[in-house]
VEXDREN-2710 file (C-alpha; in Angstrom, 1 decimal):
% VEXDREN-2710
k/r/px/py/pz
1/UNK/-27.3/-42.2/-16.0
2/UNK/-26.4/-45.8/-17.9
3/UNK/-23.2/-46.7/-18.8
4/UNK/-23.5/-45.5/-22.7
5/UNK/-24.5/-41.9/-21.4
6/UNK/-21.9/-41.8/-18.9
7/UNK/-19.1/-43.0/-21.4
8/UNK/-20.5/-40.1/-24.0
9/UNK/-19.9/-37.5/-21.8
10/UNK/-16.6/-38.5/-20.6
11/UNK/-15.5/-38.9/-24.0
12/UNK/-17.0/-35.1/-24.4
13/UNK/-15.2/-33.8/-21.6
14/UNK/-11.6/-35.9/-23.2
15/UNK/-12.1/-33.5/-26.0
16/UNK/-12.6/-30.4/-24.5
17/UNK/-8.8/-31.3/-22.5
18/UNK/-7.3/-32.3/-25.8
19/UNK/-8.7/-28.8/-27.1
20/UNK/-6.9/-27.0/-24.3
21/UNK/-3.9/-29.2/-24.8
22/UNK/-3.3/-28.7/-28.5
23/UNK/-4.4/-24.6/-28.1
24/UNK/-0.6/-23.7/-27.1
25/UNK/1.3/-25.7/-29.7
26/UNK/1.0/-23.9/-33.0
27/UNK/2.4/-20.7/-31.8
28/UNK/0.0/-20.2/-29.0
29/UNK/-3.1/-20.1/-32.0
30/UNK/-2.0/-17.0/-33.0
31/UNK/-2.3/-17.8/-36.7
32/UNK/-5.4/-17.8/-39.0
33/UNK/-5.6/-21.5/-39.2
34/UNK/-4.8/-21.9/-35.8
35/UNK/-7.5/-19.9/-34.7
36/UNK/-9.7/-21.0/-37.4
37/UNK/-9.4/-24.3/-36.2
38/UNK/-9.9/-23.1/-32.6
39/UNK/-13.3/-21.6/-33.6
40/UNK/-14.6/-25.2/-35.1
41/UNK/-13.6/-27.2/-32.4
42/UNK/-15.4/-25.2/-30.1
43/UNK/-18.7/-25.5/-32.5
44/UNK/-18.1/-29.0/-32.5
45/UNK/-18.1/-29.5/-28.4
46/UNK/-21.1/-26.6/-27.7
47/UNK/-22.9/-28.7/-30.5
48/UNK/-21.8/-32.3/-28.5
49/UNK/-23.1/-30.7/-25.3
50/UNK/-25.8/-29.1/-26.2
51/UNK/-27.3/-32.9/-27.9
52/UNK/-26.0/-34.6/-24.8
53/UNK/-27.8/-32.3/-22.4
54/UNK/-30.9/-32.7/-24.2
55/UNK/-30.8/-36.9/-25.1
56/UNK/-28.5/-37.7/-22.1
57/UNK/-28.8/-34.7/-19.1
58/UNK/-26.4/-35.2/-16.2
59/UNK/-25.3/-31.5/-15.9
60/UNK/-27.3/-29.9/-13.0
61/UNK/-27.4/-26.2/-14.4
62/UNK/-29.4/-24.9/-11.0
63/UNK/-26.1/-22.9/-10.1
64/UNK/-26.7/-20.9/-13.1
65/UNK/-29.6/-18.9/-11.4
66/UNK/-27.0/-17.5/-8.7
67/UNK/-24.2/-16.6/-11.2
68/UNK/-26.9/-14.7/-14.0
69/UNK/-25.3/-11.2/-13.7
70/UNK/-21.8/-12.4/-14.7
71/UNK/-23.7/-14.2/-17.9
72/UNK/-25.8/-11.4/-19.2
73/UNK/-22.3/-9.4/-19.1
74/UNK/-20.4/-11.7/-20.6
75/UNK/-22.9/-12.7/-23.2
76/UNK/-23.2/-8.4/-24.1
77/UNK/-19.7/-8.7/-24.4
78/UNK/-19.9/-11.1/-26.7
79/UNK/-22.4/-9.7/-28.7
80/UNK/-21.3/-6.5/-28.7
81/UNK/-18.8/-6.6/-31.4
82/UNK/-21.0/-8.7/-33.8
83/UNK/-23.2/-5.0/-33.5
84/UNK/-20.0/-2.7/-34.4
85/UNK/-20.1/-4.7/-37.5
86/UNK/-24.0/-4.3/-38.5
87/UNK/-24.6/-1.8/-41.6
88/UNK/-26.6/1.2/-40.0
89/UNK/-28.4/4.2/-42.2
90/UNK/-26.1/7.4/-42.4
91/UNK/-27.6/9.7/-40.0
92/UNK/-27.3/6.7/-37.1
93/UNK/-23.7/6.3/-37.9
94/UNK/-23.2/10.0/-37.8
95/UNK/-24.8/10.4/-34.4
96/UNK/-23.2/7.6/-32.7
97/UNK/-19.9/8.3/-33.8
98/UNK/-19.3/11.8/-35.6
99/UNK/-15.7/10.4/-36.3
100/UNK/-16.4/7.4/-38.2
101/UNK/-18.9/9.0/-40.7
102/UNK/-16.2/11.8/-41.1
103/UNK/-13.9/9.4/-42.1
104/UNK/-16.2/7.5/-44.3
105/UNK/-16.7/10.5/-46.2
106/UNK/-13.2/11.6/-46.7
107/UNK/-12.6/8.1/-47.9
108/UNK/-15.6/8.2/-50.3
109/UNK/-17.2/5.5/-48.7
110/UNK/-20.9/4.3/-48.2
111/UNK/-21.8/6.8/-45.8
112/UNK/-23.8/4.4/-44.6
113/UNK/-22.0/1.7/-42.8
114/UNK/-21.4/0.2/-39.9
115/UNK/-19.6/1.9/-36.9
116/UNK/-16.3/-0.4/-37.2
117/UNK/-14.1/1.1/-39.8
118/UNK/-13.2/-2.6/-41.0
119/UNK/-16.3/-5.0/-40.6
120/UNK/-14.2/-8.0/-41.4
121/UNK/-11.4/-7.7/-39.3
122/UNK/-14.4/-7.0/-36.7
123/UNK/-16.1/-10.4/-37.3
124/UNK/-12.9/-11.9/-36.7
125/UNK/-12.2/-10.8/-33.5
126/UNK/-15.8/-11.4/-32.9
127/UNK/-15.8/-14.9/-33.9
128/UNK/-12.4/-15.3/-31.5
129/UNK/-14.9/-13.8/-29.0
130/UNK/-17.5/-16.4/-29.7
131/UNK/-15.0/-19.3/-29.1
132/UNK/-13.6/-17.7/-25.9
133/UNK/-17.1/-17.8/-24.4
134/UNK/-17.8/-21.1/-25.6
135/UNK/-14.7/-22.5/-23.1
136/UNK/-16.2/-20.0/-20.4
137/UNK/-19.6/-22.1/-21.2
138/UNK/-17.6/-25.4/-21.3
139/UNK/-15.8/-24.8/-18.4
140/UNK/-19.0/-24.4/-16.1
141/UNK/-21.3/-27.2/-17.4
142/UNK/-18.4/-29.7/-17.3
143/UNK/-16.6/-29.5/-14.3
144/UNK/-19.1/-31.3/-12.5
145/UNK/-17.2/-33.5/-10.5
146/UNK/-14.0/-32.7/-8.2
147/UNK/-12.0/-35.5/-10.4
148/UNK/-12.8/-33.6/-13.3
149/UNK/-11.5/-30.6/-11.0
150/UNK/-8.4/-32.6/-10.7
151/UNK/-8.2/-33.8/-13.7
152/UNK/-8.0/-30.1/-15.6
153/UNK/-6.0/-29.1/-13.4
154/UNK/-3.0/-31.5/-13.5
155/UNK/-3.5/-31.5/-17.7
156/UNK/-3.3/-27.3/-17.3
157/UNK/-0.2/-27.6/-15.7
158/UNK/1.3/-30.1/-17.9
159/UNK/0.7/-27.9/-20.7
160/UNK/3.3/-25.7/-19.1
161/UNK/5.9/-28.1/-18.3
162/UNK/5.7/-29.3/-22.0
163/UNK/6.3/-25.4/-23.0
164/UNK/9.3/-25.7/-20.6
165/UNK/10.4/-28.6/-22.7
166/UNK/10.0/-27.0/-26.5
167/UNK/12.2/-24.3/-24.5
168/UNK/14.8/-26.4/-23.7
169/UNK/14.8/-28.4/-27.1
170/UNK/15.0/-25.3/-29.3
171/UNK/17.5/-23.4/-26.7
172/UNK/20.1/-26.8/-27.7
173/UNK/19.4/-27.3/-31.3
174/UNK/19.3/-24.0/-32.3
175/UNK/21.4/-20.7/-31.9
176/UNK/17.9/-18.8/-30.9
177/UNK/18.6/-18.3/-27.0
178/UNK/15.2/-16.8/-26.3
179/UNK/12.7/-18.8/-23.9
180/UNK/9.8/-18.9/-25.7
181/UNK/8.1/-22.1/-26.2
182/UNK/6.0/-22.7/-28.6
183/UNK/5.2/-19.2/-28.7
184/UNK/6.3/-15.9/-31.8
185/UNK/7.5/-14.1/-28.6
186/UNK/9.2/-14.9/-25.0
187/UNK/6.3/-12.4/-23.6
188/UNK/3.5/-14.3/-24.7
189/UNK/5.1/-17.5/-23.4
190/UNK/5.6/-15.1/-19.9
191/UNK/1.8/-14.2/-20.4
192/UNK/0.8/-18.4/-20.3
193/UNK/3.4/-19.5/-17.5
194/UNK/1.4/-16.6/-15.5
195/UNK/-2.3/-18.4/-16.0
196/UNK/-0.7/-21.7/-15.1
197/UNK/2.1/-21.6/-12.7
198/UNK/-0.5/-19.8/-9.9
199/UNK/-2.6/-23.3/-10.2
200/UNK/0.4/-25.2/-8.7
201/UNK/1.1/-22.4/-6.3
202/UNK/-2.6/-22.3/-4.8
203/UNK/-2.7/-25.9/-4.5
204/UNK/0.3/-25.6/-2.5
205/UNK/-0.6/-22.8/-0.2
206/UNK/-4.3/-24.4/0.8
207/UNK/-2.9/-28.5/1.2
208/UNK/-3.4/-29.5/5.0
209/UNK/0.0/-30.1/6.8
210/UNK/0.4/-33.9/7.2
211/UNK/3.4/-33.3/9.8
212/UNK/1.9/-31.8/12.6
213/UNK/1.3/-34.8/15.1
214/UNK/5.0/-35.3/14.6
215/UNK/7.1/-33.1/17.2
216/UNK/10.8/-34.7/17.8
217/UNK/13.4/-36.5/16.1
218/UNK/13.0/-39.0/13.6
219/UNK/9.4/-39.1/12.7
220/UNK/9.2/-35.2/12.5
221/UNK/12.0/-35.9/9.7
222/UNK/10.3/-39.0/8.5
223/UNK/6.9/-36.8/8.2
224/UNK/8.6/-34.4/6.2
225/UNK/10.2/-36.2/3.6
226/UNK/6.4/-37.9/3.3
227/UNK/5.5/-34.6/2.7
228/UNK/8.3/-33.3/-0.1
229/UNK/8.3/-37.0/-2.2
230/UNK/3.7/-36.4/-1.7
231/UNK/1.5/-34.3/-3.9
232/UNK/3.1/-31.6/-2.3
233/UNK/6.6/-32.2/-3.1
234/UNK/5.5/-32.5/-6.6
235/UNK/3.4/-29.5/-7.0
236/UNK/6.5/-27.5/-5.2
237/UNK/8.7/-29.0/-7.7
238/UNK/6.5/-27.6/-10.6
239/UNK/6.0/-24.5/-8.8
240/UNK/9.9/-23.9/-8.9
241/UNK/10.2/-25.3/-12.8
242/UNK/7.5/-23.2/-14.0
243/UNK/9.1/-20.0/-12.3
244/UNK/12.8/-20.5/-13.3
245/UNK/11.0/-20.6/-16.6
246/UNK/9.6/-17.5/-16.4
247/UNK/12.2/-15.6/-14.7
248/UNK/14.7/-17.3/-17.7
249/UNK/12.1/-15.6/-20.8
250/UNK/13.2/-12.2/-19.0
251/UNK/9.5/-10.8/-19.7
252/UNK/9.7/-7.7/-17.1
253/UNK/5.9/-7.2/-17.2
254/UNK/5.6/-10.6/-16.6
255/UNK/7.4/-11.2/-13.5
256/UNK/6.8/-8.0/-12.1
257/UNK/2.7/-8.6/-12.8
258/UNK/2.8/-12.1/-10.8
259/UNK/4.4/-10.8/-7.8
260/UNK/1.8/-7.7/-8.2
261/UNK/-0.9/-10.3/-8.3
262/UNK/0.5/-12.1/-5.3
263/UNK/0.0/-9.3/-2.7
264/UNK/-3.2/-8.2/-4.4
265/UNK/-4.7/-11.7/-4.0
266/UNK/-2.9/-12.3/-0.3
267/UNK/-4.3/-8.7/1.1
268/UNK/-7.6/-9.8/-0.2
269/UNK/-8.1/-13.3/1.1
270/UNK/-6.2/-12.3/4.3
271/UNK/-9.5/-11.6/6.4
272/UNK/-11.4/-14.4/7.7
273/UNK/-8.7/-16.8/7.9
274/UNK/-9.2/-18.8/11.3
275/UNK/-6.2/-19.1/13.0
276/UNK/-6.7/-23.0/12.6
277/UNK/-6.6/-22.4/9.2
278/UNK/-3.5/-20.7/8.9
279/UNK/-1.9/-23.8/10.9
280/UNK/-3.5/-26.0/8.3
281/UNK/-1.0/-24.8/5.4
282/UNK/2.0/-22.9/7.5
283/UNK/4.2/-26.0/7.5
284/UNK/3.9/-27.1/4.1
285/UNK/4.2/-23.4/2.2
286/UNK/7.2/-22.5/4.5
287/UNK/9.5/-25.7/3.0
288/UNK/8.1/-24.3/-0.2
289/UNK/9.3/-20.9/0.3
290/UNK/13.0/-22.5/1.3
291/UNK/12.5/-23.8/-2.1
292/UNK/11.6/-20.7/-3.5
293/UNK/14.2/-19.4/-1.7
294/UNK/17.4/-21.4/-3.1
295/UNK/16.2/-21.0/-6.8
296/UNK/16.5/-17.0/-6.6
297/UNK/19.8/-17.9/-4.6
298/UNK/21.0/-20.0/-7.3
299/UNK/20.7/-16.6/-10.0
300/UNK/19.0/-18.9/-12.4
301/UNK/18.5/-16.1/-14.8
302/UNK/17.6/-13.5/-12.3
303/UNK/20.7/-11.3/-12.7
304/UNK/20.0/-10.7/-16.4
305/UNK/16.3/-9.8/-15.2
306/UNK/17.2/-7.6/-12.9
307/UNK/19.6/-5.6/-15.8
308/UNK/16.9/-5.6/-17.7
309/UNK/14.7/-3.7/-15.4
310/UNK/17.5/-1.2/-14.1
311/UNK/18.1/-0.7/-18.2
312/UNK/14.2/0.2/-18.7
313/UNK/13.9/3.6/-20.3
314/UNK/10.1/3.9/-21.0
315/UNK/10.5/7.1/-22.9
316/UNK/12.9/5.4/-25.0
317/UNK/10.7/2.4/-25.7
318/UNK/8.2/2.5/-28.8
319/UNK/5.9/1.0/-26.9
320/UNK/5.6/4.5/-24.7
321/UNK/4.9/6.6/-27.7
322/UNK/2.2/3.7/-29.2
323/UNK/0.9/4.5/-26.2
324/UNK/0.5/8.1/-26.2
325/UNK/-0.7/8.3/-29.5
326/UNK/-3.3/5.7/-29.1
327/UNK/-4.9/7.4/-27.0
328/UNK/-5.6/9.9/-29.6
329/UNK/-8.0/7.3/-30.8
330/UNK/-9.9/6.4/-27.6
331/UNK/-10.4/10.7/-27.9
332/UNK/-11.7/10.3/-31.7
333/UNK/-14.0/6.9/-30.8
334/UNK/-14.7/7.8/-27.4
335/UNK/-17.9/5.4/-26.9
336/UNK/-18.0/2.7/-29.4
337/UNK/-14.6/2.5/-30.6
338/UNK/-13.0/2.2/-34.2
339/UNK/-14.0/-1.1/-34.6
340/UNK/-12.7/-4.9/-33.1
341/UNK/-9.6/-5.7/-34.5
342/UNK/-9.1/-2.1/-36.3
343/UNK/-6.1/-0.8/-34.3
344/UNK/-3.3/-2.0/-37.2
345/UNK/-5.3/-0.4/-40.1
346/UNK/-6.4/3.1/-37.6
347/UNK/-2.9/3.4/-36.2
348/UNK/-0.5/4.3/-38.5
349/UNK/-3.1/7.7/-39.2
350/UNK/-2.1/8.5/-35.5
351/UNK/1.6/7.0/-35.7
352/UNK/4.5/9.3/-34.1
353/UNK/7.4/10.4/-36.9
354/UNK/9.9/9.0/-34.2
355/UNK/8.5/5.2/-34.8
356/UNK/7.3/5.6/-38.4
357/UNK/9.5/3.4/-39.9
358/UNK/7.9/0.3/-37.2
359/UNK/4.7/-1.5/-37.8
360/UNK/2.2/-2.2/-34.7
361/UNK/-0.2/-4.3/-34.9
362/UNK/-1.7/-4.2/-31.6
363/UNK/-1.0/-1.2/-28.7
364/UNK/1.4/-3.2/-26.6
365/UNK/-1.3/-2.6/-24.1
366/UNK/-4.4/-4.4/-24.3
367/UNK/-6.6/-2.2/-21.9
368/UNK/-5.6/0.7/-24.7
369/UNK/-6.5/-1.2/-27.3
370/UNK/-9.8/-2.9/-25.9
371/UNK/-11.0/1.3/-25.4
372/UNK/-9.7/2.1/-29.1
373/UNK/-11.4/-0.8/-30.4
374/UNK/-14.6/-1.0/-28.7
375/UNK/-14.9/2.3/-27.0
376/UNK/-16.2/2.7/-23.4
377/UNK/-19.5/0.7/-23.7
378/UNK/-17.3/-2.5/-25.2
379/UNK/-14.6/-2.3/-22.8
380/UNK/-16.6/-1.7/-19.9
381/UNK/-18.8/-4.9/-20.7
382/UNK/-15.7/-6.7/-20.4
383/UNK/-14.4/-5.0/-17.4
384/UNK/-17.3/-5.9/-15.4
385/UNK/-17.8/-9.4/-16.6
386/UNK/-14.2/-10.2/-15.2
387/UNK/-15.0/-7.8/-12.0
388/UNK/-18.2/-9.9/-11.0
389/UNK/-16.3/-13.2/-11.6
390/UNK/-13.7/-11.5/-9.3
391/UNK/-15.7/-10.5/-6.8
392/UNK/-17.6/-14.2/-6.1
393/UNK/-14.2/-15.5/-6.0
394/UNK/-13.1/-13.4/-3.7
395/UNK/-16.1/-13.7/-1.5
396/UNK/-15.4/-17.4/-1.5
397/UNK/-12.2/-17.5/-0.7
398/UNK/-12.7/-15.3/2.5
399/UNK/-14.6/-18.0/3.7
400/UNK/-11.3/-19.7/5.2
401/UNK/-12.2/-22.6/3.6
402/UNK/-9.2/-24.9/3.5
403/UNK/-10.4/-27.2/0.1
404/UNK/-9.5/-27.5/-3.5
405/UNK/-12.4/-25.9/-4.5
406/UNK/-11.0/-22.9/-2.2
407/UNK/-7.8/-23.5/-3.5
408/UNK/-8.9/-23.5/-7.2
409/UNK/-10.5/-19.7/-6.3
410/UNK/-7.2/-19.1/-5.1
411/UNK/-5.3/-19.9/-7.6
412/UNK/-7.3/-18.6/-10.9
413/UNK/-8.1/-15.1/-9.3
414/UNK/-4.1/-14.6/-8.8
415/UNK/-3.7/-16.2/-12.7
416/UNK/-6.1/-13.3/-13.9
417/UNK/-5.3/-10.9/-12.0
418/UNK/-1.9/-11.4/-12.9
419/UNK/-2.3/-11.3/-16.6
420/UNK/-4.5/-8.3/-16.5
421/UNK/-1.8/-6.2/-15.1
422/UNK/0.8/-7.5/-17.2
423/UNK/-2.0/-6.3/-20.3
424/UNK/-0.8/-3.0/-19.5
425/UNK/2.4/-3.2/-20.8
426/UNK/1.3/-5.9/-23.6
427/UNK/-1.0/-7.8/-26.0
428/UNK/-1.3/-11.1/-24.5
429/UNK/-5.1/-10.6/-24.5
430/UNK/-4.7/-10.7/-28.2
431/UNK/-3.1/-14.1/-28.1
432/UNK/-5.7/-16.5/-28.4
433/UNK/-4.3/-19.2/-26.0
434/UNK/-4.1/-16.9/-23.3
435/UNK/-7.6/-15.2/-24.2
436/UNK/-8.6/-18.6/-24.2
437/UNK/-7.0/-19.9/-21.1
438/UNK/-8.1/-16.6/-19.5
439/UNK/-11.8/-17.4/-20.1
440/UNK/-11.3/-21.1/-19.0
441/UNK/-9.9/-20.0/-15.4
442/UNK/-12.5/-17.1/-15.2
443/UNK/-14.8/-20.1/-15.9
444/UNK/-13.4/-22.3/-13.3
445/UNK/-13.4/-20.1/-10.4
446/UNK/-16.8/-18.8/-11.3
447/UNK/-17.4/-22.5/-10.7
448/UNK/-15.7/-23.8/-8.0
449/UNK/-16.9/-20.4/-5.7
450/UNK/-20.8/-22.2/-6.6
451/UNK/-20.0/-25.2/-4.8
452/UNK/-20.8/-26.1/-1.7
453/UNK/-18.0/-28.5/-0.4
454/UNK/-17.6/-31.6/1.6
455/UNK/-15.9/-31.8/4.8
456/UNK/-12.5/-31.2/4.6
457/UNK/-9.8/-34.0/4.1
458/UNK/-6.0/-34.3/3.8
459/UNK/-4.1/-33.8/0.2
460/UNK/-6.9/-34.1/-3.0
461/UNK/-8.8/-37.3/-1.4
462/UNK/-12.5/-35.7/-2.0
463/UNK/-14.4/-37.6/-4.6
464/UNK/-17.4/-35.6/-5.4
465/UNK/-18.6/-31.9/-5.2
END
């Protein structure tokens, strides 16, 4: 590949991170514009790539042919909302879902139609959909190198120390105490700290021990401070940042779902480990720990956390009784759902007399919503895209491999494991950011469990996959 090439698709790949950085800013894209914008930017870099690969092809796309069942799922995913949103003839509606021609009739409607009750507000969640997988696509074909690696995931990671930041700045200069970013809503800003404060934490828990030759005295000491004022005292340091920050936005789902996550992710990559392995990292993650350690000693926050979840009264919550009644819809739209992006316009036909004088525009729970919108066949599509991706990671990690790549697996299945629990008590999916961010860490570990990797070396000195 010449120089000109070479500078093309670096300059490609700068894009795609200033996409990622600017995603969070205006309000976490959850705005028409914001998303709108979103949308076309994507265009713009499949469009890039797709020229590139054809005048200029440095991508090897071989690892494709290993990862095709996780493709065809996500791409029927995809798809599959674009279909709710097709005009079919009367007696097809009718068959595939009674409900929906009923209600087309009672509303004088076309009776023939297609099956979303709203087909615009189903080819905008479709075309959110579109740009979702076209970071999932970015995310494979361009993190072809482990500085690229690297690179991503040091910019990811800014991106949450500069929420941390807006926090602070509108915390003093205005008489809004909530932690919330850039974000409408201190959960959604939860929801993004969970995606990437588990990239800083994975690094730390697979990076070699650099102290072990070093038994007595002084040089034990003077190995461990190399350690703390390294890569690893750094990545602890963020580690303990980010989590203040997310114990401070009081989101109970959130910090609950994290430390769900963690012993999910630790009983599953648990087998396999070599005890070498485990000697590799023990050093390192137990200074961490005493770090971890002194911040929930300190109270930064937690107190008010733990009222908040000793003060939880579900059946007093409106969220419980959306939930309850929404499932009235999954019972009406059993298959193939209401429609994408329906739920505010089907809901308030279903809506409880004890919350009717609230407005919900999503379920507070996005597994909920996913079944009301796109019924069994959409939601399971989904479900089984994100379980294959899983399921390589996991396979990958119970290697015992002690590398970034390992560490990477690591560290994006606890970030979505993490943020689908914390979907069922929420709407972060709905949140294009973290739908976004989601898709580029599915992505990324999809990637990294493909690679074969080098020999092992100390900190993040491999230079190539």
């Amino acid at each position: 590949m010449n120089d000109f090439s070479h500078t093309l698709w670096n300059r490609l790949f700068h894009a795609y991170l200033l996409l990622l950085i600017w995603l969070p800013l205006p309000l976490g894209s959850n705005r028409a514009w914001a998303w709108s914008l979103m949308e076309g930017a994507v265009l713009l870099l499949l469009t890039a790539w797709l020229l590139l690969q054809w005048r200029h092809p440095s991508t090897d796309l071989s690892f494709l042919q290993s990862i095709k069942p996780s493709l065809w799922l996500f791409l029927a995913a995809l798809i599959y909302p674009f279909l709710q949103a097709i005009s079919l003839p009367e007696v097809v509606v009718s068959l595939l879902s009674p409900q929906s021609a009923a209600i087309r009739h009672l509303a004088q409607m076309d009776p023939g139609g297609p099956l979303s009750l709203d087909a615009h507000a189903t080819l905008v969640e479709w075309l959110k959909g579109v740009a979702y997988g076209g970071l999932f696509w970015l995310t494979l074909v361009l993190i072809n190198s482990q500085q690229r690696l690297q690179t991503l995931l040091w910019v990811l990671l800014a991106n949450g120390v500069v929420q941390v930041c807006i926090s602070l700045l509108l915390i003093s200069t205005s008489d809004n105490t909530d932690v919330r970013g850039s974000f409408v809503n201190r959960n959604h800003l939860a929801g993004f700290l969970e995606l990437v404060l588990p990239l800083a934490i994975g690094l730390l828990r697979y990076m070699p021990s650099r102290s072990g030759s070093a038994r007595h005295g002084w040089d034990r000491a003077h190995a461990v401070l190399r350690l703390v004022t390294g890569s690893f005292g750094v990545l602890a340091g963020l580690s303990i940042i980010l989590w203040t920050t997310l114990i401070l936005t009081q989101s109970r789902a959130g910090n609950a779902s994290l430390l769900l996550a963690f012993l999910v992710v630790f009983l599953f990559s648990r087998a396999d480990r070599g005890e070498q392995k485990e000697r590799s990292y023990r050093s390192p993650i137990r200074i961490f720990l005493v770090f971890l350690l002194l911040l929930l000693g300190s109270g930064a926050g937690l107190e008010i956390l733990l009222g908040r979840f000793l003060d939880t009264n579900l059946l007093q919550e409106g969220r419980m009784a959306v939930l309850l009644t929404g499932k009235e819809i999954i019972r009406d739209f059993p298959l193939f759902g209401s429609g994408s992006g329906t739920f505010a316009y089907i809901y308030p036909h279903y809506q409880h007399p004890s919350i009717a004088q609230h407005f919900f525009d999503h379920a507070h729970n996005d597994h909920l919503e996913l079944l009301a919108d796109r019924g069994l066949i959409g939601y399971s599509l989904l479900a089984l895209t994100v379980l294959t991706v899983w399921f390589r990671t996991v396979r990958y990690i119970r290697l015992g491999k002690n590398t970034l790549f390992a560490a990477t697996c690591y560290a994006t299945l606890l970030s979505t494991i993490s943020l689908t629990f914390h979907g069922l008590l929420d709407f972060n999916f709905h949140i294009p950011v973290n739908a976004a961010y989601f898709s580029v860490l599915l992505g990324l570990g999809l990637r990294c469990s493909r690679i074969e990797s080098p020999p092992p070396q100390a900190g993040f000195d491999q230079k190539s996959m």
